[in-house]
C-alpha positions as CSV (number, residue, x, y, z in Angstrom):
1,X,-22.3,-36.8,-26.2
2,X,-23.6,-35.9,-23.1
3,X,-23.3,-39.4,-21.4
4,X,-19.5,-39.5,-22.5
5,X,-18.6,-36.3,-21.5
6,X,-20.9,-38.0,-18.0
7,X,-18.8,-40.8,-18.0
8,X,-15.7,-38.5,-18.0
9,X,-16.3,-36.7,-15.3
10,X,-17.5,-39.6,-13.1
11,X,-14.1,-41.8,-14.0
12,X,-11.3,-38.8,-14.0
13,X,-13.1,-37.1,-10.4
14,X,-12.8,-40.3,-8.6
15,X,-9.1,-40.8,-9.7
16,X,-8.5,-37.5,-8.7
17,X,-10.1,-37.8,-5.6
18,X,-7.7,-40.9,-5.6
19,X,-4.4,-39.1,-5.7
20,X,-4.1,-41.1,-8.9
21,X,-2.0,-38.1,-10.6
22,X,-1.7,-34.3,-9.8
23,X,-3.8,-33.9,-13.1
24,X,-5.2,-35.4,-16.3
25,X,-7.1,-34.5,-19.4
26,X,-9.7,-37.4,-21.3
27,X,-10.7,-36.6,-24.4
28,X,-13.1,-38.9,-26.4
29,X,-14.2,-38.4,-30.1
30,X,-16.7,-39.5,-31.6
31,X,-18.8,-39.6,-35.3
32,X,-20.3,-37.5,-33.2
33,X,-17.8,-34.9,-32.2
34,X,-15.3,-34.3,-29.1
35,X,-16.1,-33.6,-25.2
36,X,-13.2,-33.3,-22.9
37,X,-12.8,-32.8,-19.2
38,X,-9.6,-32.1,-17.2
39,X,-9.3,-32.5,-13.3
40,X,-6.8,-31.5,-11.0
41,X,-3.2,-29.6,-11.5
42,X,-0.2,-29.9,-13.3
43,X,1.8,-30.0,-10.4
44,X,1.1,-30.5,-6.9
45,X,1.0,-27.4,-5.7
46,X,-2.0,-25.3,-4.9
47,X,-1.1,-22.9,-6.9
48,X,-0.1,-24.7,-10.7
49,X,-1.9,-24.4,-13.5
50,X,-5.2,-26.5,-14.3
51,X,-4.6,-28.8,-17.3
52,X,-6.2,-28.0,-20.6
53,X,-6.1,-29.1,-23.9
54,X,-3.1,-27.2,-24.3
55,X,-1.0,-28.4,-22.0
56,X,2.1,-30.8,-23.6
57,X,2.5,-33.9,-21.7
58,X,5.7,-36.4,-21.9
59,X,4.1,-39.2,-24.1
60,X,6.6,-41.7,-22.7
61,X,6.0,-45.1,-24.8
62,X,3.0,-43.3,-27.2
63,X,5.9,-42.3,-28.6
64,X,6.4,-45.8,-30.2
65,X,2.9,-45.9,-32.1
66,X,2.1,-41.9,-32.8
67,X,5.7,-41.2,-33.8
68,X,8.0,-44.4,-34.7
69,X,5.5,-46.6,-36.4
70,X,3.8,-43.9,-37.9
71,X,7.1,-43.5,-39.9
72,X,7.6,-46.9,-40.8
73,X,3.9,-47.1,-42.2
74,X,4.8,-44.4,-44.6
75,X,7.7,-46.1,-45.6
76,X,6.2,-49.4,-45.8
77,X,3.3,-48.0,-48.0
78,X,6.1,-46.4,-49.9
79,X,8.0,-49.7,-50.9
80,X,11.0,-48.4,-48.6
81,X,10.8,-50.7,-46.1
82,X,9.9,-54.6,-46.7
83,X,8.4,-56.0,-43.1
84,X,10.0,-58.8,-43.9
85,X,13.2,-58.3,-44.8
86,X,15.9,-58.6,-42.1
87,X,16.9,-55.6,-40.1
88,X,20.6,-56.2,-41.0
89,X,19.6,-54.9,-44.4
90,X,18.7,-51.4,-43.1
91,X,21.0,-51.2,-39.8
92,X,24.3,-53.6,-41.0
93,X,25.9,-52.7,-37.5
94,X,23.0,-54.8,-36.0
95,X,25.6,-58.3,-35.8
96,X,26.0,-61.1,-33.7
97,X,24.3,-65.0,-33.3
98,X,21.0,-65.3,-34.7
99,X,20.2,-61.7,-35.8
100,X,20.9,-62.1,-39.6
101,X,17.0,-64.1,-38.3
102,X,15.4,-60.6,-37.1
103,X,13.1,-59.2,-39.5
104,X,11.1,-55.5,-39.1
105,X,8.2,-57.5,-38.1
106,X,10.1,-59.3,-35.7
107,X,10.7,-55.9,-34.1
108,X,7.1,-54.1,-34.6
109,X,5.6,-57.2,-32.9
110,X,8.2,-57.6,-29.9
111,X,9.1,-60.5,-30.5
112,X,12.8,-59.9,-32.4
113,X,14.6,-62.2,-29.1
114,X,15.6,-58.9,-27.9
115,X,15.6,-58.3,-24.3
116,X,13.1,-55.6,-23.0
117,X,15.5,-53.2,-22.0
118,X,18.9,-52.3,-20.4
119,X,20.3,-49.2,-18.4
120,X,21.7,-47.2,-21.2
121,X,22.1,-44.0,-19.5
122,X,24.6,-45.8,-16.9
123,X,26.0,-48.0,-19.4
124,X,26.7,-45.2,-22.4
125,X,28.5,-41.9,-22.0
126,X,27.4,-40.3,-25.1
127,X,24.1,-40.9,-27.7
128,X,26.5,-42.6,-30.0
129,X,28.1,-44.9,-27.8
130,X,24.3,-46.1,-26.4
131,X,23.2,-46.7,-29.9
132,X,26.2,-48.8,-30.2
133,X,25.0,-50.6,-27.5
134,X,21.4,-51.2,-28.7
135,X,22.9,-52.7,-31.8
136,X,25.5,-55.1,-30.3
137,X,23.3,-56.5,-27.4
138,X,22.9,-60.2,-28.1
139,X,19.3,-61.6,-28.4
140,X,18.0,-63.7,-25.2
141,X,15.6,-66.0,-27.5
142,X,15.4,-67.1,-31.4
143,X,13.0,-64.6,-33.1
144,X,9.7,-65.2,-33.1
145,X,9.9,-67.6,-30.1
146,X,7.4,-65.6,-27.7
147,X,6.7,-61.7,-27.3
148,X,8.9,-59.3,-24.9
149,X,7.8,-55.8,-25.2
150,X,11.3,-54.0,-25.8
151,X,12.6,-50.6,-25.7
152,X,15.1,-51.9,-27.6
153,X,13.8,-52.7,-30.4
154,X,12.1,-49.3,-31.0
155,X,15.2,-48.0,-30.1
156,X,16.4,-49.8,-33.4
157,X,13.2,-49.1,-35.6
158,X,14.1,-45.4,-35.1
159,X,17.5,-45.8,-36.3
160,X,15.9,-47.7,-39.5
161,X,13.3,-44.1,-40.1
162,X,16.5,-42.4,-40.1
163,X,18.9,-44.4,-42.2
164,X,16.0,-45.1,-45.1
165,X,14.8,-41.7,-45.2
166,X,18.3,-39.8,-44.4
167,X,16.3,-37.7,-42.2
168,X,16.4,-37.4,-37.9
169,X,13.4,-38.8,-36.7
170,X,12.4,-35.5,-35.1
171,X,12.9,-33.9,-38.5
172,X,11.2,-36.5,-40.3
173,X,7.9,-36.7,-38.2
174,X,7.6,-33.1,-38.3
175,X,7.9,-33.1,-42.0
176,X,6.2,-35.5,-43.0
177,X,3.3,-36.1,-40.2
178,X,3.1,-33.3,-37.3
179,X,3.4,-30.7,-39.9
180,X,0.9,-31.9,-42.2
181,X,-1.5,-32.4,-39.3
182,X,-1.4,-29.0,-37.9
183,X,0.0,-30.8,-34.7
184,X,1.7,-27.9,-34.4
185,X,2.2,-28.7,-30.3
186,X,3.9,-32.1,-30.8
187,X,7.4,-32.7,-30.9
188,X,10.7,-33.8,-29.0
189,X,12.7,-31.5,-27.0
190,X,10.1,-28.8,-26.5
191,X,11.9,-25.5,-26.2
192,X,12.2,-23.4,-22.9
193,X,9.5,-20.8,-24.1
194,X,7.1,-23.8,-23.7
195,X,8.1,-24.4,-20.0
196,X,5.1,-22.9,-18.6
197,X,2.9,-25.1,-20.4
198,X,4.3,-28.8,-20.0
199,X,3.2,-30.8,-17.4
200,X,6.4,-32.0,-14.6
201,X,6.8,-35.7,-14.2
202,X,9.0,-37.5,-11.7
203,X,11.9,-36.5,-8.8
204,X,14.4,-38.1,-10.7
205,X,17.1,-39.6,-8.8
206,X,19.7,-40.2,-11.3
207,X,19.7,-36.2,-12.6
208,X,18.5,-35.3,-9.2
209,X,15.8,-32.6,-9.8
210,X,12.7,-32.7,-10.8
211,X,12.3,-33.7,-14.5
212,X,9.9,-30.9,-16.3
213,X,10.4,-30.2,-20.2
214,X,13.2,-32.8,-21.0
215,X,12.1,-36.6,-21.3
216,X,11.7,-38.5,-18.1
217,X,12.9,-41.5,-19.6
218,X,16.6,-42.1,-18.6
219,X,17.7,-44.1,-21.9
220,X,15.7,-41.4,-24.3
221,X,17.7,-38.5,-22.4
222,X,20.8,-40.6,-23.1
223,X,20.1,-40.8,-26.7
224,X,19.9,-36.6,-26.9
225,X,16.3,-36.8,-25.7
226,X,15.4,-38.1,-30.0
227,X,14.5,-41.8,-29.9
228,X,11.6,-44.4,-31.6
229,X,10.7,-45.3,-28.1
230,X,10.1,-42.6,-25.9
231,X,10.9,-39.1,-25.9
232,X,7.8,-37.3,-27.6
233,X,5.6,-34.3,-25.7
234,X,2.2,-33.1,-27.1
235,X,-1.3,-32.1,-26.2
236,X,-5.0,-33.5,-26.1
237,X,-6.1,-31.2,-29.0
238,X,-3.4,-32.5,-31.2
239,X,-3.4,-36.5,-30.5
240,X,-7.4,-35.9,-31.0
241,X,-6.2,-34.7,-34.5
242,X,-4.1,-38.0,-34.6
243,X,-6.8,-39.8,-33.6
244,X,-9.3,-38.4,-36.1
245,X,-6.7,-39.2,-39.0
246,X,-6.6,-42.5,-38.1
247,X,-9.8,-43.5,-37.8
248,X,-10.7,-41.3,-40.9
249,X,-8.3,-43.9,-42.9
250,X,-5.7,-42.3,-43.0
251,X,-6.9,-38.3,-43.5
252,X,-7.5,-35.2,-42.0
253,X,-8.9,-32.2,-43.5
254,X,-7.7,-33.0,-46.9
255,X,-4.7,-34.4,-46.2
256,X,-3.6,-37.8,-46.7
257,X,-0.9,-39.1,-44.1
258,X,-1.4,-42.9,-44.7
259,X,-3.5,-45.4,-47.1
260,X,-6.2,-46.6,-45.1
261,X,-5.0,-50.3,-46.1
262,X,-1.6,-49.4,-44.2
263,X,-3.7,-48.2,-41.1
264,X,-5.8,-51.9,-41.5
265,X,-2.3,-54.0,-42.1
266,X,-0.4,-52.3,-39.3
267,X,-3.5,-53.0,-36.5
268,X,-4.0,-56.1,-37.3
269,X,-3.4,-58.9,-35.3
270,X,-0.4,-60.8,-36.1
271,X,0.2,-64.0,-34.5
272,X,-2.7,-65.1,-32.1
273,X,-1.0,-68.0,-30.7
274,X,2.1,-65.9,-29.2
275,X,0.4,-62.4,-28.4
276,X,-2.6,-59.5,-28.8
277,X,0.4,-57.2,-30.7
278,X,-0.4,-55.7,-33.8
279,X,2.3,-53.6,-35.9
280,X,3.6,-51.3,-33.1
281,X,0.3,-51.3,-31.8
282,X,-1.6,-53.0,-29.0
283,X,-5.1,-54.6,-29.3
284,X,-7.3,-55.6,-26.6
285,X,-6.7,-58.8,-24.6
286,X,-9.9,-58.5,-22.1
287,X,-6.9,-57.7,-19.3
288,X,-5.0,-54.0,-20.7
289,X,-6.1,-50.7,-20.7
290,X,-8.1,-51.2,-23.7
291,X,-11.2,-52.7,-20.8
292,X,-13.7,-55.1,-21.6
293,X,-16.3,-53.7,-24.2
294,X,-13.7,-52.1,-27.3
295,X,-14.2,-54.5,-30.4
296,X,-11.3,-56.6,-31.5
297,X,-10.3,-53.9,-34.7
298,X,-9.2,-51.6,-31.5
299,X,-6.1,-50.5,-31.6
300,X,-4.3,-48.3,-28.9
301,X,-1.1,-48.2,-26.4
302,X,0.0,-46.6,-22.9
303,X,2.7,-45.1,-22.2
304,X,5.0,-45.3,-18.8
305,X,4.2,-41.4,-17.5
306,X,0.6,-42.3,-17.3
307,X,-0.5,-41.5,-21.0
308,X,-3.0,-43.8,-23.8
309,X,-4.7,-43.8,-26.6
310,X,-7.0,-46.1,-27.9
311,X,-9.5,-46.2,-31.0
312,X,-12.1,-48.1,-32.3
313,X,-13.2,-47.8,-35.4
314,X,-16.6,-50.4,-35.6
315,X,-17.6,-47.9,-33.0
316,X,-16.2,-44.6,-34.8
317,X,-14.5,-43.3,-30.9
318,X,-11.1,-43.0,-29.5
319,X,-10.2,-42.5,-25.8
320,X,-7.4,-40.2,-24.6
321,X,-5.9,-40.1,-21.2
322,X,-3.1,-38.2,-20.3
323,X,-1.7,-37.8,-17.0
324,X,1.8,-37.4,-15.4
325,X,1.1,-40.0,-12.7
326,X,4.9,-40.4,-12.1
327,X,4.8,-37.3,-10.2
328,X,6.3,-36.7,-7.7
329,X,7.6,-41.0,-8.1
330,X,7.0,-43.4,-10.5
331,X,5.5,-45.8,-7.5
332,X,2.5,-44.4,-8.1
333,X,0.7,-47.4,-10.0
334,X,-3.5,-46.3,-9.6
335,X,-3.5,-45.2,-13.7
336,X,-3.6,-48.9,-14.5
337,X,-7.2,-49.6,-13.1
338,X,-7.9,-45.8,-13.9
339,X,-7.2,-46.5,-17.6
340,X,-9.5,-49.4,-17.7
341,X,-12.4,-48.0,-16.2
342,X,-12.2,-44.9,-18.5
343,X,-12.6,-47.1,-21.2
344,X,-15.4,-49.5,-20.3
345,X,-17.8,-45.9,-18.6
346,X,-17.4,-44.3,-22.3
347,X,-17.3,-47.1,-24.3
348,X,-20.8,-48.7,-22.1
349,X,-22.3,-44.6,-22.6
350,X,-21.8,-45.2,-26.4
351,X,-23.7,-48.5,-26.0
352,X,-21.5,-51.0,-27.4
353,X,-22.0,-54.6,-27.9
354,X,-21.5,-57.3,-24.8
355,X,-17.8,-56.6,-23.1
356,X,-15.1,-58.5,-23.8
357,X,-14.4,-62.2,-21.3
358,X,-10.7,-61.9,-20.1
359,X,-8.7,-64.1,-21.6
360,X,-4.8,-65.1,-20.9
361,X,-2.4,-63.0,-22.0
């Protein structure tokens, strides 16, 4: 381990040095074990606490994969949820031209015809009324015509969790996956007594102040601060017990989340020809965060505050990065390049096979 925990140090001091973020934790895992290192500060003052492995980060769109898809693999393992039935038979609001054609898949691979996003939290004055929204905005393109990532759509597979299991999303996850995981540090709307301990993100304009402990993301605030695409907080010692689980098949110290079949179907590819998208998840393209030398049964995603996660299970290691690069602003684009050469220095110190060529998105 001691050329990953090498490779670390070398990537995160150079960002650092970089102004990349006020501060980040990697963690890698391995068959192995774990090394982690943390540079910089939670803030940018002199004077703010050094990031650790407890500190809770804003996941921003990890949100998505650890939280929202990890429901709806439970409930597709549990016959609750058909991937290809159409959305209207969950969410019956969901009406208008064409959608009766938009299927679960069509959502979980971004490419449902939905557009990417829209300005909820101007357009809605309540969590109910931006819901309503969500469900009545008309799709841009037949489904499966060509991939749009969309908040949108998570937005929607949330509301699916909730109405098949009659749980909150919040509720559910931390019954049936946080909880049983002992990520006893992950969760939506942290609570004030955690304050100390979360890691501030941007200067918001729109609620003009400085956005620490509540969701930076202006549509998940709108929605109560509860939503399938963004709004989740944890730590590097808990997603590295996500992580584990997932690359374990599907358990973690005896306990069984998911059937390791589920974890195979969901990161799978699903249509070459019109994207690298698996089931909620990413894969690697040879251009994302995922580098040049992770195998093609990687799986991972980023999320908008500065945050990823990526695994490989032929080579038994996941990569975690969090940051709050979006402090002070969210102009701050270095994480991108950061991301991706954090995962070709550990992924070349645990001597995998010949990198990745780009290839067109």
């Amino acid at each position: 381990m001691r050329a990953v925990h090498d490779s670390l140090v070398r990537v995160l001091d150079r960002a650092i040095a970089d102004s990349a973020f006020p501060g980040a934790i990697g963690v890698v895992g391995t068959r192995d074990g774990l090394t982690s290192y943390a540079v910089g500060r939670i803030d940018w003052a002199a004077n703010a606490p050094r990031p650790d492995e407890r500190t809770l980060w804003d996941l921003a769109s990890l949100t998505k994969v650890v939280g929202m898809t990890t429901a709806m693999m439970q409930l597709v393992e549990q016959d609750r949820v058909e991937l290809d039935a159409p959305v209207v038979r969950y969410l019956p609001e969901f009406a208008g031209e064409g959608k009766e054609r938009v299927t679960i898949r069509h959502l979980l691979t971004h490419s449902s015809g939905l557009p990417s996003w829209r300005p909820l939290y101007k357009e809605a004055v309540a969590a109910d009324t931006a819901v309503a929204i969500v469900l009545a905005t008309p799709l841009d393109t037949v489904p499966a015509a060509r991939m749009v990532y969309s908040d949108l759509g998570a937005i929607l597979l949330g509301k699916v969790v909730e109405r098949v299991s009659g749980e909150a999303l919040d509720a559910y996850l931390a019954r049936h996956v946080f909880g049983p995981l002992g990520m006893t540090s992950t969760m939506y709307r942290p609570d004030a007594s955690l304050r100390d301990r979360i890691a501030p993100t941007e200067f918001d304009p729109w609620r003009q102040r400085h956005i620490r402990g509540e969701v930076h993301d202006e549509n998940a605030f709108m929605l109560g601060g509860v939503s399938g695409h963004a709004g989740l907080f944890s730590t590097a010692a808990d997603l590295a017990r996500f992580a584990r689980m997932m690359l374990a098949g599907g358990t973690l110290d005896g306990m069984r989340i998911l059937r390791p079949s589920t974890i195979a179907q969901f990161t799978a590819v699903q249509d070459p020809g019109l994207s690298h998208r698996a089931l909620g998840w990413e894969t690697p393209s040879g251009q994302n965060s995922a580098g040049h030398r992770m195998s093609a049964r990687a799986f991972g995603h980023t999320g908008f505050t500065g945050t990823s996660l990526w695994m490989d299970p032929e080579a038994g290691a996941f990569v975690i990065l969090l940051t709050n690069r979006v402090n002070p602003s969210r102009q701050n684009t270095r994480i991108s390049q950061v991301r991706i050469a954090l995962a070709d220095a550990v992924m070349s110190a645990l001597g995998s096979a010949a990198p990745l060529s780009p290839e067109s998105p």
